[in-house]
C-alpha positions as CSV (number, residue, x, y, z in Angstrom):
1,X,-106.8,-40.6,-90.0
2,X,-104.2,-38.2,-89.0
3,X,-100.8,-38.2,-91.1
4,X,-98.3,-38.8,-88.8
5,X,-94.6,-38.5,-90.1
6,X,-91.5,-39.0,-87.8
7,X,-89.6,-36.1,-88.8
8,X,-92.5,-33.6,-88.3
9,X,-94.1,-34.7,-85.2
10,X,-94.3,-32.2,-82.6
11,X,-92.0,-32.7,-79.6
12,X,-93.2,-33.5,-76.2
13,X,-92.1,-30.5,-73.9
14,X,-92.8,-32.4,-70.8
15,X,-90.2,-34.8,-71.6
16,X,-87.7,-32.1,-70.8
17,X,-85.4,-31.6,-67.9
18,X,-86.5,-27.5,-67.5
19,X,-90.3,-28.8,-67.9
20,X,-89.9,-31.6,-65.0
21,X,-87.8,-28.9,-63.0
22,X,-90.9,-26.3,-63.5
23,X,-93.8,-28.5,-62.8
24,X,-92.4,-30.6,-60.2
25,X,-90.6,-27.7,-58.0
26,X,-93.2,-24.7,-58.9
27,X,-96.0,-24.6,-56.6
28,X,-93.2,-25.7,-53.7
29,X,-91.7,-22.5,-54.6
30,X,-94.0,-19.9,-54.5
31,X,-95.4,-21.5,-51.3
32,X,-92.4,-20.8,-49.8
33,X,-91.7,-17.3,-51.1
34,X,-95.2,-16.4,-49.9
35,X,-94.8,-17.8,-46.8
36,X,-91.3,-15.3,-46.3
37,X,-92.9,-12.6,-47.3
38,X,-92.0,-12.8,-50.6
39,X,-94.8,-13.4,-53.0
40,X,-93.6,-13.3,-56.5
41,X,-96.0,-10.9,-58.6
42,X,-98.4,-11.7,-61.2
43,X,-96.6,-11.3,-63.9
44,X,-94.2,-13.8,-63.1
45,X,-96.7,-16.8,-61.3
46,X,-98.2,-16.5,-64.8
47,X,-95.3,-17.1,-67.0
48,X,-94.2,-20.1,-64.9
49,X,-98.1,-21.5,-65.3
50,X,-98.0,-20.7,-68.5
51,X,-94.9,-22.4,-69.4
52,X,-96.0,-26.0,-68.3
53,X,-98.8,-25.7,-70.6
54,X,-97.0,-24.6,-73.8
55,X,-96.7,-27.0,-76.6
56,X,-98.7,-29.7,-74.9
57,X,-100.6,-31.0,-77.2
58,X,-103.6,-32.2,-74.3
59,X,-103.8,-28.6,-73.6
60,X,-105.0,-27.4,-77.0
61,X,-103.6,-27.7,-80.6
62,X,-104.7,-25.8,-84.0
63,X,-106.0,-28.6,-86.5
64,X,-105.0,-28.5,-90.4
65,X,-106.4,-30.4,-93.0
66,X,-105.6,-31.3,-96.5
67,X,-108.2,-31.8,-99.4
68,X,-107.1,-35.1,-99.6
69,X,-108.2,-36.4,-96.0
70,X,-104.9,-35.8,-93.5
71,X,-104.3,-33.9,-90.7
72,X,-101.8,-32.2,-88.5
73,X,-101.8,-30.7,-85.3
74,X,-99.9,-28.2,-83.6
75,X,-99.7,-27.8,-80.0
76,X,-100.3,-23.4,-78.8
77,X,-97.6,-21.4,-77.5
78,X,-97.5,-19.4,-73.9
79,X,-96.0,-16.5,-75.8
80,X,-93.7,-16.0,-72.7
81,X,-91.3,-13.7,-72.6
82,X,-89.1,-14.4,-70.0
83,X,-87.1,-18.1,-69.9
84,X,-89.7,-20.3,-72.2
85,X,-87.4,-22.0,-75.1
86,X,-90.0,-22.5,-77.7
87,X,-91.8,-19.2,-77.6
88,X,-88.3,-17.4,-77.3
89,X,-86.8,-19.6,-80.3
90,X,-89.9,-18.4,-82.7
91,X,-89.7,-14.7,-81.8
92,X,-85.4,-15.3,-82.0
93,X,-86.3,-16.6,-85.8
94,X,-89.1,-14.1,-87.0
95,X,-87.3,-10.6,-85.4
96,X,-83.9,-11.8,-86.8
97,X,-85.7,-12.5,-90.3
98,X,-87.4,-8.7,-90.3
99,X,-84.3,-7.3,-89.2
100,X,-82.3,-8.5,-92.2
101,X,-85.2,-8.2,-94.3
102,X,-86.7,-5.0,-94.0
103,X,-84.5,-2.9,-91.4
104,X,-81.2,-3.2,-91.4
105,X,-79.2,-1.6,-94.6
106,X,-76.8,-2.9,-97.1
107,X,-73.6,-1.5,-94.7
108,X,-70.8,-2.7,-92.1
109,X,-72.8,-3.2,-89.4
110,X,-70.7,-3.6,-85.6
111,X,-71.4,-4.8,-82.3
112,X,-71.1,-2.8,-79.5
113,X,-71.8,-5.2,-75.6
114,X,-72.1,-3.2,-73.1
115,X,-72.2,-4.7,-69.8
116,X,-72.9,-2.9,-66.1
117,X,-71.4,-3.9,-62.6
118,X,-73.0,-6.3,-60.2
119,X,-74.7,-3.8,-57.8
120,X,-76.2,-2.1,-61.0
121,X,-78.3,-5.0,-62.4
122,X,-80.9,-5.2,-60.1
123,X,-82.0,-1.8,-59.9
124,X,-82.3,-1.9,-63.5
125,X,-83.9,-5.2,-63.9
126,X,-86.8,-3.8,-61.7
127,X,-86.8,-0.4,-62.8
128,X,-87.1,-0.4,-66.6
129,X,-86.4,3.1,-66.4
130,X,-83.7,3.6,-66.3
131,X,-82.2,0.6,-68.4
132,X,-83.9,2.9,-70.7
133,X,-81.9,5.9,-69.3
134,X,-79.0,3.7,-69.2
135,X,-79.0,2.5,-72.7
136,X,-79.6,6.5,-73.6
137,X,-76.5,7.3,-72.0
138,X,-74.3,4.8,-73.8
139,X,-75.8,4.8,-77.2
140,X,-75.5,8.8,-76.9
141,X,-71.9,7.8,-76.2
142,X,-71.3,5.7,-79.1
143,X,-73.4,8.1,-81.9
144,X,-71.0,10.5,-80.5
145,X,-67.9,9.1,-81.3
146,X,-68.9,8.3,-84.7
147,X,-70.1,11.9,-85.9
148,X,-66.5,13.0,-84.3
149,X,-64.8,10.1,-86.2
150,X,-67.2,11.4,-89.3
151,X,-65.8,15.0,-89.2
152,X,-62.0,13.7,-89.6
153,X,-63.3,13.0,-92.7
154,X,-65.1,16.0,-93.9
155,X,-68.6,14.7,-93.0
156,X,-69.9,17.6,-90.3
157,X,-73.4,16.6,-89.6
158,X,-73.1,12.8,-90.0
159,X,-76.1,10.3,-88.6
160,X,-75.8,6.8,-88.1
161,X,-78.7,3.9,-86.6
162,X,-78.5,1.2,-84.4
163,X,-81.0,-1.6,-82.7
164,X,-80.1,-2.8,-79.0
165,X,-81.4,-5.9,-77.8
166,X,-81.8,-6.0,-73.8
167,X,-80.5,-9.3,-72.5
168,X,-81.3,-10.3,-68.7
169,X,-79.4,-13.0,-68.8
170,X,-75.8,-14.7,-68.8
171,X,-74.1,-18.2,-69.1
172,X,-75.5,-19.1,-65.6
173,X,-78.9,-18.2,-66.1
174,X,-78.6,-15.6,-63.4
175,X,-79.5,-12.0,-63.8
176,X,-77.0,-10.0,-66.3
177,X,-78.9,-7.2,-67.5
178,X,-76.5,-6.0,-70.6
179,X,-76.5,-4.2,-74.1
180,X,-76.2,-6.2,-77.3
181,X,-76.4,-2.8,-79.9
182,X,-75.9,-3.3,-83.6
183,X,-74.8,-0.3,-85.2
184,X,-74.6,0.9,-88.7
185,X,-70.2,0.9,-88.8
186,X,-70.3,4.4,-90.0
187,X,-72.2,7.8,-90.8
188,X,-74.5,9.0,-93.4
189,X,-74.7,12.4,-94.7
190,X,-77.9,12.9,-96.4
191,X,-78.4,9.3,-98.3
192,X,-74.4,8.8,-98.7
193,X,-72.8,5.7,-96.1
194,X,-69.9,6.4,-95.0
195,X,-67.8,3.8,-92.8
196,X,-65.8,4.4,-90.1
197,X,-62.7,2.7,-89.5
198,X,-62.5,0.3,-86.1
199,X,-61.8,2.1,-83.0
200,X,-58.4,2.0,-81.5
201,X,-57.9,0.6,-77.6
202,X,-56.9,3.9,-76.7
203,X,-60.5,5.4,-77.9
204,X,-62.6,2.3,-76.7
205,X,-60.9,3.0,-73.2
206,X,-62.3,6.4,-73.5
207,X,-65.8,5.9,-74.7
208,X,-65.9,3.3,-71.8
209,X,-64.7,5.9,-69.2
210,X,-67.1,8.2,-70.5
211,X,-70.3,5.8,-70.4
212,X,-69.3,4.5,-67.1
213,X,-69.0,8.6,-65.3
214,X,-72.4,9.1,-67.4
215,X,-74.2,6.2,-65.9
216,X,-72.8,6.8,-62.3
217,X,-73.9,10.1,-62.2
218,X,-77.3,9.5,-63.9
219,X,-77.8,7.2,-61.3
220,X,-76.7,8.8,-58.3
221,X,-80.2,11.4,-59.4
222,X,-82.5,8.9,-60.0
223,X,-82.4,6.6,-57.1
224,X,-85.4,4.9,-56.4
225,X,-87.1,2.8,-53.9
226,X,-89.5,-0.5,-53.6
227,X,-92.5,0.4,-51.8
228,X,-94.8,-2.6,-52.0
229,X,-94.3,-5.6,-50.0
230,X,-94.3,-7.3,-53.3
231,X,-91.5,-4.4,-55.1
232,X,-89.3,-5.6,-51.9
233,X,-89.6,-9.4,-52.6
234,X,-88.5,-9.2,-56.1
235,X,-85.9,-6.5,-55.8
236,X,-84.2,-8.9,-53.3
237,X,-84.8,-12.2,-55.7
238,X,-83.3,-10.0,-58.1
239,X,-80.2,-8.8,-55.8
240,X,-79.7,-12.4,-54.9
241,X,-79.8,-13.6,-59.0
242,X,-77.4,-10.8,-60.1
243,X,-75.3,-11.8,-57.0
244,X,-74.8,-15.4,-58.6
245,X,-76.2,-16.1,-54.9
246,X,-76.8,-20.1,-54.2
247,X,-74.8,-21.7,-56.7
248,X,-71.7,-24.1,-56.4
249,X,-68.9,-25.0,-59.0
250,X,-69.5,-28.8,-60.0
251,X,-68.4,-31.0,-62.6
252,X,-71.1,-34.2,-63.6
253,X,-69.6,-37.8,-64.1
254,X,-69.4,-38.2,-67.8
255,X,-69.7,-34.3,-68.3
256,X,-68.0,-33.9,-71.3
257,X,-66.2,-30.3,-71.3
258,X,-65.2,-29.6,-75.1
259,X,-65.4,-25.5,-74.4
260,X,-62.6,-23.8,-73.8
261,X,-62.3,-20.6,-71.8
262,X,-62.0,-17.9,-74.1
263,X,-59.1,-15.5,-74.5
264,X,-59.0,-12.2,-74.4
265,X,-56.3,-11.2,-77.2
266,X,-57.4,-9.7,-79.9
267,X,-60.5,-8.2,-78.9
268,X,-61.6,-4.4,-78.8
269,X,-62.3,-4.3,-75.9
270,X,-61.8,-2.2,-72.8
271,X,-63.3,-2.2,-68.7
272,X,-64.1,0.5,-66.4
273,X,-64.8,0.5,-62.9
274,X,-67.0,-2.7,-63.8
275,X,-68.6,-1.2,-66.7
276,X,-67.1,-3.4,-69.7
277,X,-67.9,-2.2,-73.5
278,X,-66.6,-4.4,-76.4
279,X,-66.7,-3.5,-80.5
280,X,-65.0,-6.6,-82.0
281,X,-67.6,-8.6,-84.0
282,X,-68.3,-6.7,-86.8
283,X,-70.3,-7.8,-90.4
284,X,-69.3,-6.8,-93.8
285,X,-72.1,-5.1,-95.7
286,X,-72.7,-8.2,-98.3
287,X,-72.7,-11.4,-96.0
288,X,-76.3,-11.0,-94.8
289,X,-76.6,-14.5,-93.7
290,X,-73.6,-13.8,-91.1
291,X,-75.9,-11.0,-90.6
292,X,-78.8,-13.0,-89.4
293,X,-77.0,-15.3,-87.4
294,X,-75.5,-12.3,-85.0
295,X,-79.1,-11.0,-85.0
296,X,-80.4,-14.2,-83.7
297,X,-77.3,-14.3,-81.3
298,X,-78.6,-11.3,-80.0
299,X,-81.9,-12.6,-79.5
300,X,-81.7,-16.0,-78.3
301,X,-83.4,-17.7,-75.7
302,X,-81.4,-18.3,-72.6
303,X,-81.8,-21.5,-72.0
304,X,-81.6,-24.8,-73.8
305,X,-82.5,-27.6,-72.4
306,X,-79.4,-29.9,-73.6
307,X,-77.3,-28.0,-71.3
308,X,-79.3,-29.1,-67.7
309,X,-79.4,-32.0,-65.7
310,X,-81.2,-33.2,-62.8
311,X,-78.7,-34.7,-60.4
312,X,-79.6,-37.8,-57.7
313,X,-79.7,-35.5,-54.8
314,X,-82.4,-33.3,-56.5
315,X,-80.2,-30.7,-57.3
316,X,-80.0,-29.1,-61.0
317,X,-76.7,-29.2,-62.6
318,X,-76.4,-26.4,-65.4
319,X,-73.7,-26.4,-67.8
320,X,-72.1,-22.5,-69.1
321,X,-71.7,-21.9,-72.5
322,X,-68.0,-21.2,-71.7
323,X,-65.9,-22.1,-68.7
324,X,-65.1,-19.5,-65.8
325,X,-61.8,-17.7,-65.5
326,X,-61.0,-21.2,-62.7
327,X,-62.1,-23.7,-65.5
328,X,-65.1,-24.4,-64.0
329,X,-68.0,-25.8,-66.6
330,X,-71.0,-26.9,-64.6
331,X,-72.9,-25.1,-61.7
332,X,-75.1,-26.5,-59.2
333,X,-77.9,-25.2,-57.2
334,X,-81.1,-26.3,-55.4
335,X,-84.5,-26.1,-57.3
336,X,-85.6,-23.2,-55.5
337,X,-82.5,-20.9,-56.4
338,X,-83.0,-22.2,-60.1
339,X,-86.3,-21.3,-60.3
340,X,-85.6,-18.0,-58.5
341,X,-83.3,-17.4,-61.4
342,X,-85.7,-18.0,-64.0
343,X,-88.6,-15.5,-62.8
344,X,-85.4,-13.1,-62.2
345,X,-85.6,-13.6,-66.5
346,X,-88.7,-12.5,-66.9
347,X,-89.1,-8.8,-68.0
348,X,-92.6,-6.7,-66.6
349,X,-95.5,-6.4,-69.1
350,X,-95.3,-3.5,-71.2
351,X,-91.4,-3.5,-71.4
352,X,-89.6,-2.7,-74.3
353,X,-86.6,-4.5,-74.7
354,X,-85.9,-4.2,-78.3
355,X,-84.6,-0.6,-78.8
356,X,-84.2,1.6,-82.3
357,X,-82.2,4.6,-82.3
358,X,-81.2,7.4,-85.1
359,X,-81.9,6.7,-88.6
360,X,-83.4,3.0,-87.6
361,X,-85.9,4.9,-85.3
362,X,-89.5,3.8,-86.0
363,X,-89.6,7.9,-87.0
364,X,-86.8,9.1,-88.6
365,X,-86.9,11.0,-91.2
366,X,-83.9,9.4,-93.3
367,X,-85.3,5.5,-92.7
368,X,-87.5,4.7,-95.3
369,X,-84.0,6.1,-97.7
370,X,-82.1,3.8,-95.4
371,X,-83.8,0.5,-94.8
372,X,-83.6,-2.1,-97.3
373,X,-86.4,-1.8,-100.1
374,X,-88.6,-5.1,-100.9
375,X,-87.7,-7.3,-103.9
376,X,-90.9,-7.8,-104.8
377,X,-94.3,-5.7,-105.0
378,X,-96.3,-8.0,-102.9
379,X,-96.8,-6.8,-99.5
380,X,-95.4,-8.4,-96.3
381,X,-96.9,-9.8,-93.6
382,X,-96.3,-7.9,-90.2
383,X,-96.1,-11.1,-88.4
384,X,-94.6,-14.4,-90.0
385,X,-96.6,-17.2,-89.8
386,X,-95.4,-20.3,-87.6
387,X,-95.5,-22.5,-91.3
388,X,-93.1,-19.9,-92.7
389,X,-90.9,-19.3,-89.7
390,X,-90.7,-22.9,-89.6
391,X,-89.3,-23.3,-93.4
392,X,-87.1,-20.0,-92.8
393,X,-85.6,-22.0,-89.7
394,X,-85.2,-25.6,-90.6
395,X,-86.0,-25.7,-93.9
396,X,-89.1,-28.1,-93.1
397,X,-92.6,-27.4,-94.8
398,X,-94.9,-28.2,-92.3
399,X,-98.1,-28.0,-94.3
400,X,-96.6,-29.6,-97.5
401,X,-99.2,-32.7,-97.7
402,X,-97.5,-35.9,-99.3
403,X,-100.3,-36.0,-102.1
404,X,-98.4,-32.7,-103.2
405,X,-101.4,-29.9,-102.0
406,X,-101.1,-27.9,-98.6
407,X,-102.9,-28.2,-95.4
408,X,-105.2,-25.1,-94.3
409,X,-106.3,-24.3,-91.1
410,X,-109.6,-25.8,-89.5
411,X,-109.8,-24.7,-85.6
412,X,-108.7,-25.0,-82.6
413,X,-109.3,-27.7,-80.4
414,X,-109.8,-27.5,-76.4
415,X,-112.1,-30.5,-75.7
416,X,-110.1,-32.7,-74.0
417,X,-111.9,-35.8,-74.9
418,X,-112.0,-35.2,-78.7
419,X,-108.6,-33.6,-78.8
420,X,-107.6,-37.0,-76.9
421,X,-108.8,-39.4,-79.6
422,X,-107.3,-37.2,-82.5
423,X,-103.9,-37.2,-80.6
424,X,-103.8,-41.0,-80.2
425,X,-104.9,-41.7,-83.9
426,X,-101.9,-39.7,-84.8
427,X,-99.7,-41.7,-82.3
428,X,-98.7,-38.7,-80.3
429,X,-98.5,-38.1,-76.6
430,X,-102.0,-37.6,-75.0
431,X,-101.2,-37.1,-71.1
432,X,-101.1,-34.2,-69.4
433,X,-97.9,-34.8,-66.6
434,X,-99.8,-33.5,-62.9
435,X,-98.0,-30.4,-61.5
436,X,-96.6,-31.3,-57.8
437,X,-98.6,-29.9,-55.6
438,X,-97.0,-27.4,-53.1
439,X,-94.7,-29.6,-50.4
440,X,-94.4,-28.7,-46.6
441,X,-90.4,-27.5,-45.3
442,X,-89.3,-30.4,-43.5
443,X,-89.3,-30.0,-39.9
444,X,-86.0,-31.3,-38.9
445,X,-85.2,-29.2,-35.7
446,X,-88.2,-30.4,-34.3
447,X,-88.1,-33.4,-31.7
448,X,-91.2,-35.7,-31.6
449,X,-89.6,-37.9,-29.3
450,X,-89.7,-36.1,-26.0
């Protein structure tokens, strides 16, 4: 028999509202995108497909066993990398563990958001580019000011590092592409940290000017266009996402709406001709749990599923992390303009969106004198294991066996009949929800009666 304990039985996905909004309004969608002309590529069909099946247990699990008889099961993952919550939670947990672990130094470390005007994000989401080129310009920018600030202070050839996260995404779940950079709050000369005091509005107003000529120009060299039938599609489901297109302002009976619009005062901050930059948040060298929390701020999923609703009408009701300018707390939008948003989320194979620079660069000379030697002599893992990420995270030992031993790893099971019976002698959920099939437009300017 199976050991099945309440607080460490895997959750259903399907119970979800994003999972019912996937697998009910999916194949409806892509029906009618192919049918405009506008055929989503492979790349995204396959992360939708792939989210309905991961972390349902019917579609396949990895089977543990203790010495002493039980068992656990654990549902596979779609290792998305676009809008899936689970897959995007695990890699949030493991990157932000490595970072504070093994990259990031004992020093001030800031963050620098750098965010780009509407008509700029789409370009950029499609051409990864030149977000690269982008993100060149502006960390150039930003390296620069701090060897200048560095030579006020005697320090002539001073380096400093920094990691930039790529986010796709904002509050709304439409397309934002923006910089989350953390840098090292200073320069080093040689093996010696130096830091670098906060910059003044006046200087942040500059370095924004700067990145935002920089960019334009860069820009205005390297236009390009969408040549495929299928390029066009999604550069125009990505004009239409960055464009908020399709969404309303709406407010849910019994919406409770305990965020409050946040204010601007006090902020290093400064705006541009729609480019905004902002340096505020910043983490003293010793508090390396503060640390990891920004780190996995910066790498979040951007959904979670607490914060939709599925409304009578069919629509979906999404609720921001933090009221608009107007107050308003909730969106709503039809299924198809949801789920446009969500493939709008999900980056093409092959791109990087996790970016080291200067002294954290994979080949810098000065990083293994700058990254944070290991405690111990035994050698890490490159990747963390899900048991381990899962104790890191919420401090619950999945394998621990109540007779006091730990569970190993036996296979992974597929057949649907035997993984069925293993599933229900552990009391967990053995049914597979049906994806809706695709659903015809409704024909309402037509008249049948004459």
């Amino acid at each position: 028999m199976l050991a099945a304990r309440a607080d460490l039985s895997p959750k259903d996905p399907q119970v979800t509202v994003l999972h019912r909004i996937v697998r009910e309004h999916m194949e409806t969608f892509l029906a009618r995108r192919s049918a405009q002309g506008e055929a989503m590529p492979r790349f995204v069909v396959d992360e939708l497909r792939g989210y309905v099946r991961c972390g349902v247990l019917a579609h396949g699990a990895a089977r543990f066993r203790c010495e002493c008889g039980k068992e656990r099961l654990a549902a596979l993952s779609c290792k998305g990398r676009g809008f899936c919550p689970r897959c995007g939670g695990r890699r949030m947990t493991e990157i932000a563990r490595h970072w504070v672990r093994s990259v990031l130094p004992h020093v001030r470390i800031r963050q620098w958001v750098l965010s780009l005007p509407f008509e700029m994000r789409a370009p950029l989401a499609y051409h990864h580019e030149l977000t690269l080129a982008v993100h060149a310009v502006a960390a150039r920018a930003i390296e620069g000011w701090y060897r200048a600030k560095g030579k006020t202070h005697g320090i002539e050839h001073g380096m400093t590092g920094s990691i930039t996260v790529v986010q796709r995404f904002g509050s709304d779940a439409a397309l934002n592409i923006h910089f989350h950079s953390l840098f090292l709050d200073g320069v080093l000369s040689g093996r010696r940290f130096s830091p670098i005091e906060a910059p003044t509005a006046s200087e942040m107003e500059k370095l924004c000017r700067t990145i935002a000529h920089r960019t334009t120009r860069m820009l205005e060299r390297r236009a390009m266009d969408h040549d495929e039938p299928q390029e066009r599609a999604l550069a125009r489901a990505l004009s239409r996402s960055a464009r908020r297109q399709g969404a309303t302002p709406h407010r849910p009976e019994n919406a409770d709406g305990d965020d409050d619009a946040s204010a601007g005062g006090g902020k290093l901050k400064a705006r541009v001709d729609g480019f905004d930059l902002e340096a505020t948040t910043v983490v003293p060298q010793d508090d390396r749990e503060r640390l990891e929390q920004l780190a996995r701020y910066l790498l979040r999923p951007p959904l979670a599923d607490h914060r939709l609703r599925l409304l009578h009408d069919g629509r979906v009701a999404l609720r921001l992390k933090k009221p608009w300018r107007d107050g308003t707390d909730w969106i709503t939008m039809d299924p198809d303009t949801f789920l446009e948003r969500l493939c709008s989320l999900v980056p093409r194979p092959r791109a990087n969106t996790i970016l080291y620079r200067g002294v954290l660069a994979p080949h810098a000379k000065l990083r293994e004198h700058v990254v944070p030697r290991p405690d111990d002599e035994v050698p890490r893992p490159k990747n963390a294991t899900w048991c381990a990420l899962m104790t890191h995270g919420l401090g619950v030992d999945v394998l621990a066996c109540p007779c006091g031993k730990r569970m190993k790893f036996i296979c992974v099971v597929f057949d649907r009949k035997g993984l069925g019976r293993l599933l229900r002698a552990a009391g967990l959920p053995d049914r597979i929800e049906p994806i809706r099939a695709a659903r015809a437009p409704p024909q309402a300017d037509l008249d049948f009666g004459a």
